[in-house]
C-alpha positions in Angstrom: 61.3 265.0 129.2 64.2 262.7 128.3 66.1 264.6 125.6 69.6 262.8 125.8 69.7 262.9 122.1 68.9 266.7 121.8 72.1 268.8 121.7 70.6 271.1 123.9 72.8 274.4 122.3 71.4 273.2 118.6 67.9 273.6 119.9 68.2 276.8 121.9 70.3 278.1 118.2 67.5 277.5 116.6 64.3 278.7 118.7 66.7 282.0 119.0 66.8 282.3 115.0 63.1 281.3 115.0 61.9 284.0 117.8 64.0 286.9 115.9 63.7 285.9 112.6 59.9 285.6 112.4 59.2 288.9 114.5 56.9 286.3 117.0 54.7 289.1 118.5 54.7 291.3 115.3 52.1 289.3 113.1 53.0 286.2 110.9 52.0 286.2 107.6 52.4 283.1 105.0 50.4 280.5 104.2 50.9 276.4 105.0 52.2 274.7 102.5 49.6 272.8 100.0 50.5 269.1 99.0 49.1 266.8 96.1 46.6 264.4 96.4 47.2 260.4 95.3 44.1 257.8 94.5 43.3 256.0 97.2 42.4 252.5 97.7 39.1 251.1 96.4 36.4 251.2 98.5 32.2 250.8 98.4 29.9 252.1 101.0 27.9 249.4 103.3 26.3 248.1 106.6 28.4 247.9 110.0 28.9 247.1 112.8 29.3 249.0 116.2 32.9 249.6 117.5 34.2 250.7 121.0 34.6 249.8 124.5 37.9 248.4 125.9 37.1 244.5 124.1 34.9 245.2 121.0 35.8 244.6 117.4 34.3 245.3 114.1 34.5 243.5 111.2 33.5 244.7 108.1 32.2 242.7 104.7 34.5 241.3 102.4 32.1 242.1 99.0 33.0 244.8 97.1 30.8 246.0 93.2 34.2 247.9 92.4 36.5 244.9 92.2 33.7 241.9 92.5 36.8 239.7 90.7 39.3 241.0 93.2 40.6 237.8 94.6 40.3 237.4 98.4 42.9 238.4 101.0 43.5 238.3 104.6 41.6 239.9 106.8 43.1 243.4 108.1 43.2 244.4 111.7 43.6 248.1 112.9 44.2 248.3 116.6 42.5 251.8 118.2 44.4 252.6 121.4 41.5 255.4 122.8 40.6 257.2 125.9 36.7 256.0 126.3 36.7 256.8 130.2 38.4 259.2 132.5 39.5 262.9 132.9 41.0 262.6 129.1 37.9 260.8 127.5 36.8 264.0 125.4 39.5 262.9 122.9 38.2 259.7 122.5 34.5 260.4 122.4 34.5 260.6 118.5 36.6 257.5 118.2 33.4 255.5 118.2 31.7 257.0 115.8 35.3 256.9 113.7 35.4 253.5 113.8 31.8 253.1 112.7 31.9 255.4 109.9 35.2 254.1 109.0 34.1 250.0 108.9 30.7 251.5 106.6 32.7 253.1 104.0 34.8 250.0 104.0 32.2 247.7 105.0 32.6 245.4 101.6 36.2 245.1 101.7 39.7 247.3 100.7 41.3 246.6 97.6 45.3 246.7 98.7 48.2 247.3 96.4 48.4 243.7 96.1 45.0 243.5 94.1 43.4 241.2 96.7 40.3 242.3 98.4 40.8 242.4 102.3 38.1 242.2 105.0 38.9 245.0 107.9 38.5 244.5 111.4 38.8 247.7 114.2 39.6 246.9 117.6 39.4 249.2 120.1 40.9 249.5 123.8 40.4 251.9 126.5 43.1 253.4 128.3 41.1 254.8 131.3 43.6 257.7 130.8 46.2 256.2 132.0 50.1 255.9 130.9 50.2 252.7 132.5 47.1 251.7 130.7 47.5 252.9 127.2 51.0 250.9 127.3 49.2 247.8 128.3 46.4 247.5 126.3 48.5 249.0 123.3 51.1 245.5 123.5 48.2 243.8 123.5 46.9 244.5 120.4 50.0 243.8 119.4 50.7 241.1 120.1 47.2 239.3 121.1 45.4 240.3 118.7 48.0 240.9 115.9 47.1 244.1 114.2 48.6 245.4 111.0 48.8 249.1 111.8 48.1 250.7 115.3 46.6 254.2 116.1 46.1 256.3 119.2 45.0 260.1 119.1 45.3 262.6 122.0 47.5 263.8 124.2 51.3 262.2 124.9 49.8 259.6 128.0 47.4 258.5 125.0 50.2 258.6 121.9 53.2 258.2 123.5 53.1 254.7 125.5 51.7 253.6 122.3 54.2 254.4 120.1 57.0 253.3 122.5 55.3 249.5 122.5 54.7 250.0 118.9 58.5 250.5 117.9 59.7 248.4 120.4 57.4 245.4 119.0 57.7 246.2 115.3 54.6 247.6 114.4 53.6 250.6 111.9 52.0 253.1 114.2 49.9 256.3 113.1 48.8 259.5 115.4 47.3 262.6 115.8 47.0 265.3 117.8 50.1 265.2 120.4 52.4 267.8 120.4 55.2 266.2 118.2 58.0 267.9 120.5 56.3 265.4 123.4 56.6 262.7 120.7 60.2 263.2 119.5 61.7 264.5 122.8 59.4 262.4 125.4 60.3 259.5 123.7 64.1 259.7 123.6 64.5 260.6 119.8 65.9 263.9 118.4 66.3 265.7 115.2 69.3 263.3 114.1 67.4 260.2 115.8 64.2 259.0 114.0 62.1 256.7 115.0 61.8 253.4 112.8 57.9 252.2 113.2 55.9 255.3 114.7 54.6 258.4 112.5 52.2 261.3 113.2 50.7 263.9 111.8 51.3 266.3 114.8 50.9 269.6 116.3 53.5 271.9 117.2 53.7 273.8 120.1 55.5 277.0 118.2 52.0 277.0 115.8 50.2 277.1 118.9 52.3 280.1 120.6 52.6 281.8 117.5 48.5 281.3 117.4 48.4 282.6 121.0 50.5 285.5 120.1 48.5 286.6 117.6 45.4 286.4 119.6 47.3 288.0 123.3 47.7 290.9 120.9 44.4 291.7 119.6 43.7 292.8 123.7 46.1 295.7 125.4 47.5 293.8 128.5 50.9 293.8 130.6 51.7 291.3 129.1 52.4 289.2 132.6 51.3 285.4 131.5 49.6 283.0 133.9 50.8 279.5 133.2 48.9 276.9 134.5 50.4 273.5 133.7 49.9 270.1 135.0 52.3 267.3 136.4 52.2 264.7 133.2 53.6 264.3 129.9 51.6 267.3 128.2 52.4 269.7 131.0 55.8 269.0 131.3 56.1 269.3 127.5 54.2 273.0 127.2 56.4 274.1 130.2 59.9 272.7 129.2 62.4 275.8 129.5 64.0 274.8 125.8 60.7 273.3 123.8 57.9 274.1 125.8 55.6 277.4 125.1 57.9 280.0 127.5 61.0 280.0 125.3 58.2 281.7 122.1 56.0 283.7 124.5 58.7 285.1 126.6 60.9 286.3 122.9 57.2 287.9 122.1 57.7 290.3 125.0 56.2 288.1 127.6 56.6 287.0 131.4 55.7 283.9 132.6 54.6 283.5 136.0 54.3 279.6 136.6 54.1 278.2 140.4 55.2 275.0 139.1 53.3 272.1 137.8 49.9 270.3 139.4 49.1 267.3 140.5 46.1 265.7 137.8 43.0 265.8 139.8 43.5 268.4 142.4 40.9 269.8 143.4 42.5 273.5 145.2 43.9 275.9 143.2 44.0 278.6 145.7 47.9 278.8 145.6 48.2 279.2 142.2 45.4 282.1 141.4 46.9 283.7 144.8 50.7 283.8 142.8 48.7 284.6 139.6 46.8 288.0 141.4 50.2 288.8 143.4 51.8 289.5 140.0 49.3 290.8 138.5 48.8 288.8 135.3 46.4 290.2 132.5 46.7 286.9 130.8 46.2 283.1 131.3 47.2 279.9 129.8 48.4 276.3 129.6 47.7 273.2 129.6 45.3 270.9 131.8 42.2 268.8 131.5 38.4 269.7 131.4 38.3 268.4 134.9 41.2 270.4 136.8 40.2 273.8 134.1 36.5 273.6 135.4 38.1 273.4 139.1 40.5 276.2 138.2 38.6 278.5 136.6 35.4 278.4 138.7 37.4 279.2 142.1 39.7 282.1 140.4 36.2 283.8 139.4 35.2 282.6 143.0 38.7 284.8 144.4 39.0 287.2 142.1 41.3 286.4 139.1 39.8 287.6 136.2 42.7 288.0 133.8 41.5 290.5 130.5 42.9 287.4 128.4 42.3 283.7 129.0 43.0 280.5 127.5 44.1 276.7 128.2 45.0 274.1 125.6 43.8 270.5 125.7 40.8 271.8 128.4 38.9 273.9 126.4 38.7 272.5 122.7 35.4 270.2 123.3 31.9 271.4 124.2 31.5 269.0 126.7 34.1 270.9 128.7 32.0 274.0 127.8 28.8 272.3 129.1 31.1 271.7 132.5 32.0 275.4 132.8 28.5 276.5 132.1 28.3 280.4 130.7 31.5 281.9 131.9 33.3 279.9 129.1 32.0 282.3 127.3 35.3 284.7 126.0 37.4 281.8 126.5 40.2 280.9 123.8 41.0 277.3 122.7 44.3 278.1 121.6 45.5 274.6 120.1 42.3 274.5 117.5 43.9 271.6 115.3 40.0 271.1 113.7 36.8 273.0 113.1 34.1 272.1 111.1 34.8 275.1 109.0 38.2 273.7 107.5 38.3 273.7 103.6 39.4 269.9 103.3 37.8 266.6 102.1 38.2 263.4 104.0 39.9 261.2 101.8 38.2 258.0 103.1 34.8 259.3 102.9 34.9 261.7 100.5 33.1 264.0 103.2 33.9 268.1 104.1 34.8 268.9 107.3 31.1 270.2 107.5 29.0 267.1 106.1 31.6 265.0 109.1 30.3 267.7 111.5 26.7 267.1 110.6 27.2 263.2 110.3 28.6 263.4 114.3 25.7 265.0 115.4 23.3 262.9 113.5 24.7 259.8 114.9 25.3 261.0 118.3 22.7 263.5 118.9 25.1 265.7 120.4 27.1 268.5 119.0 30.0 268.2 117.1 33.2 268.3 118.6 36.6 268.9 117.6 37.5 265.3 118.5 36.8 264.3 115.1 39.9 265.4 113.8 41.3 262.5 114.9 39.0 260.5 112.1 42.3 261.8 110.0 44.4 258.6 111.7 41.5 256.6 110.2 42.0 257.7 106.7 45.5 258.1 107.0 45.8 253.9 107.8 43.6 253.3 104.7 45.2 255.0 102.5 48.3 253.8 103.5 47.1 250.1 103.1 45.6 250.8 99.8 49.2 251.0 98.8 50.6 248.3 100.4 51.7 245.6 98.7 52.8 243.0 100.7 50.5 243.3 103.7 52.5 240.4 105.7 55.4 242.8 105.0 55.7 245.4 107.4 58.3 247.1 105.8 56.1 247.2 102.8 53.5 249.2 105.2 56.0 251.7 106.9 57.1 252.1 102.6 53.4 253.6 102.1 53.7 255.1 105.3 57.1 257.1 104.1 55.3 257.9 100.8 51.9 259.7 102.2 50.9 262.5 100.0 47.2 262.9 100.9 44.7 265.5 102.2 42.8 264.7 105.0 40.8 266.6 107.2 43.4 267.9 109.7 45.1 269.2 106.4 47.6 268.0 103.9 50.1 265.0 104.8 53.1 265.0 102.1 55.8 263.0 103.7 58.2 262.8 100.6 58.7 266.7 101.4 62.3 267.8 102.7 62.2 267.8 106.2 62.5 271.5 107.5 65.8 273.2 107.9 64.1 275.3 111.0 62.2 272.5 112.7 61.0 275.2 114.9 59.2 277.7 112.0 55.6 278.0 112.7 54.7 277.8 109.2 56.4 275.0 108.6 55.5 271.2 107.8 57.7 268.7 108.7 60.0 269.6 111.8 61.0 265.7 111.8 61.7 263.1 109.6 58.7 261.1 111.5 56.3 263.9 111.7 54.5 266.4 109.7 51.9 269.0 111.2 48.5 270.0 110.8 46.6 273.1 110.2 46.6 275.5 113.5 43.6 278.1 114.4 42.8 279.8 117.3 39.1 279.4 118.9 36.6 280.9 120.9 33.8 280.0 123.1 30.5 281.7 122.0 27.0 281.8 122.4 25.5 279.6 119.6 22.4 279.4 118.0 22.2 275.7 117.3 23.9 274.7 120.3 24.4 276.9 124.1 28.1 277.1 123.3 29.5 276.9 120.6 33.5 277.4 119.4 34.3 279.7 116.4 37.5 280.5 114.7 39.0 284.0 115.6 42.4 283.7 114.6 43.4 282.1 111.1 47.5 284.2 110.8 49.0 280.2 110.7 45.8 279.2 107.8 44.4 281.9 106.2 42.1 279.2 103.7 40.1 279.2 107.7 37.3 281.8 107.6 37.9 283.8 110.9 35.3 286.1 113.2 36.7 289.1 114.8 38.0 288.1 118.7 35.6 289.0 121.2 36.1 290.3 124.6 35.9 289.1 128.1 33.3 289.7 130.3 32.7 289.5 133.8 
């Protein structure tokens, strides 16, 4: 990661205060800051039309029974840079249906700050899950198709290309999901450097140790960690020796035994599970996707690593990476569970719980719900903040809204005219940057459901105690 701008003794200052102060491995107590809740724009339920694939738009109706006087604006274009194929396509599977639920709810226009009704249109591209890709098709929205705000959710080869052509081309940018140390650091910034055009309402990777933590001690071990990491933007941020996850698990009274980072799409792991059983590690995690955990996991059962504790972040937080496993996901810990349909929050867009949005995916998709859908909070986040713009050929007047978010949404609260934290690095905290704030953190579980064969359940709530929890259950072998 390029962190020229990150004084590098600040950083480490800091994760040492943070590691001692908060007593990492000792339980975290506290609660994540609540934020209010502004009006947001006018909008009235209708028809739509279908959104996604790498070319298709959707256009929604410019009629509206709330402001039937409102005169006529421009139309609005969002541009959607999503994952629709390849190894990290389970983040963009509920884009789709995002889109579509987003152009009904606004189907008969958006009533901006300026009192003008607007017309919306979504356009979507697909970055095959590629850097490269996501870069590409991100400048062309840009500047092809001209949209007003662009979004991307996921991981950083998803977010951060995005935003890079986004701030380098002047355009208001919204995210999700990505770790916002991959974000700040990937991208060049620091805590003194802010970005101008790109915002996101980000995870942290000291919620998820401290997450992790709290789980790794409900289950005697040695304590010996087994980090699996691969070769790409995530990987190298969960792995970094100053940002990344080891800096937190190793001031909690862990080791970390890591062989060194994989290449995406291998397909033997034999040298790392031999290094993992050599040291005897009791407990497993990381970061790779569905396609290289399935790999993994199935040939360490195959040789004989069977750690009493195991979990992987970005691989195991969608069912369809369950259905890929098969039953020996079964004990397995999501540990970066940034949505569940259990979450006590409304969708500001919608005006639909986590639960009715859960229910609503599977109607719509016949499949089960997935926690994908989180990222329907860049959605809401982009209308709300247009619902407030005044000028929308001004793009200052859209980063303006942007700056002034205060608005729950399904990933939790966004309150951007907070203070930005004094410890960046305090797992409870909300806005470690003045471009980012952070959502609500859970740990999950792979179960047997009733509904569905697998199904994911919150068992650790110490970062959001408003998140029912289930007691942790055990591996078996």
């Amino acid at each position: 990661m390029d962190r020229n701008a990150l004084s590098r003794r600040e950083f480490l200052k800091i994760a040492g205060i943070t590691a001692a102060g908060m007593g990492l491995a000792g339980g975290l107590t506290g609660t994540l800051s609540g934020c209010g809740e502004e009006a947001g724009p006018t909008t009235t339920g209708g028809s739509t039309a279908t959104t996604a694939g790498e070319t298709t738009s959707t256009t929604a109706a410019s009629s509206t029974t709330v402001s039937a006087s409102a005169e006529a604006g421009r139309e609005i274009k969002l541009g959607v840079v999503t994952p629709q194929t390849g190894p990290l396509a389970v983040f963009g599977i509920a884009d789709k249906w995002s889109a579509e639920l987003t152009n009904k709810t606004v189907a008969n226009g958006l009533v901006l700050g300026d009192g003008k009704k607007h017309p919306v249109t979504t356009v979507s591209r697909d970055t095959q899950s590629d850097s490269n890709r996501a870069a590409q098709v991100a400048g062309d929205l840009i500047t092809n198709e001209k949209v007003d705000i662009l979004l991307a959710a996921g991981a950083p080869d998803t977010v951060n290309p995005a935003a890079d052509q986004a701030e380098a081309l002047g355009t208001p940018f919204l995210s999700v999901f990505d770790p916002w140390s991959a974000f700040v650091f990937g991208r060049g910034g620091s805590f003194d450097k802010p970005f101008k055009w790109t915002y996101g309402h980000l995870l942290g990777l000291e919620q998820v140790c401290a997450s992790m933590v709290d789980l790794f001690e409900k289950t005697p071990t040695n304590k010996k960690v087994a980090f699996l990491a691969m070769n790409n933007a995530d990987g190298q941020a969960w792995l970094d020796s100053q940002t990344g996850a080891p800096p937190f698990l190793e001031a909690a009274g862990y080791t970390i035994v890591a062989p060194g980072l994989f290449t995406p799409g291998s397909e033997d792991f034999t040298a790392q599970i031999s290094q993992f059983k050599k040291e005897g590690c009791e407990v497993l995690t990381g970061a790779s996707t569905t396609p290289d955990f399935t790999n993994f996991w199935k040939q360490s059962l195959q040789q004989g690593f069977k750690p009493p504790v195991a979990s992987q972040a970005l691989a195991l937080g969608f069912p369809q990476a369950a259905e890929a496993i098969g039953p020996t996901v079964y004990g397995l810990i999501g540990p970066d569970g940034s949505w569940h349909r259990t979450f006590p929050f409304t969708d500001s867009l919608t005006g639909m719980t986590c639960e009715q949005l859960a229910g609503d995916y599977e109607a719509a998709t016949n499949s089960e719900y997935t926690g994908a859908i989180g990222g329907h909070a860049k959605m809401s986040w982009a209308i709300d903040v247009l619902g407030r713009t005044k000028n929308l050929d001004d793009k200052e007047a859209i980063l303006d809204a942007i700056k002034t978010t205060k608005l729950e949404t399904i990933l939790g609260p966004i309150d951007m005219t907070q203070p930005v934290d004094q410890n960046p690095l305090d797992p409870l905290g909300t806005r470690p940057h003045p471009n980012v704030t952070k959502p609500v953190i859970t740990g999950q579980q792979w179960v047997k459901g009733n509904k569905w064969p697998y199904e994911v359940v919150v068992v650790g709530n110490k970062l959001a105690p408003m998140v029912p929890a289930v007691e942790l259950q055990p591996m078996k072998y």
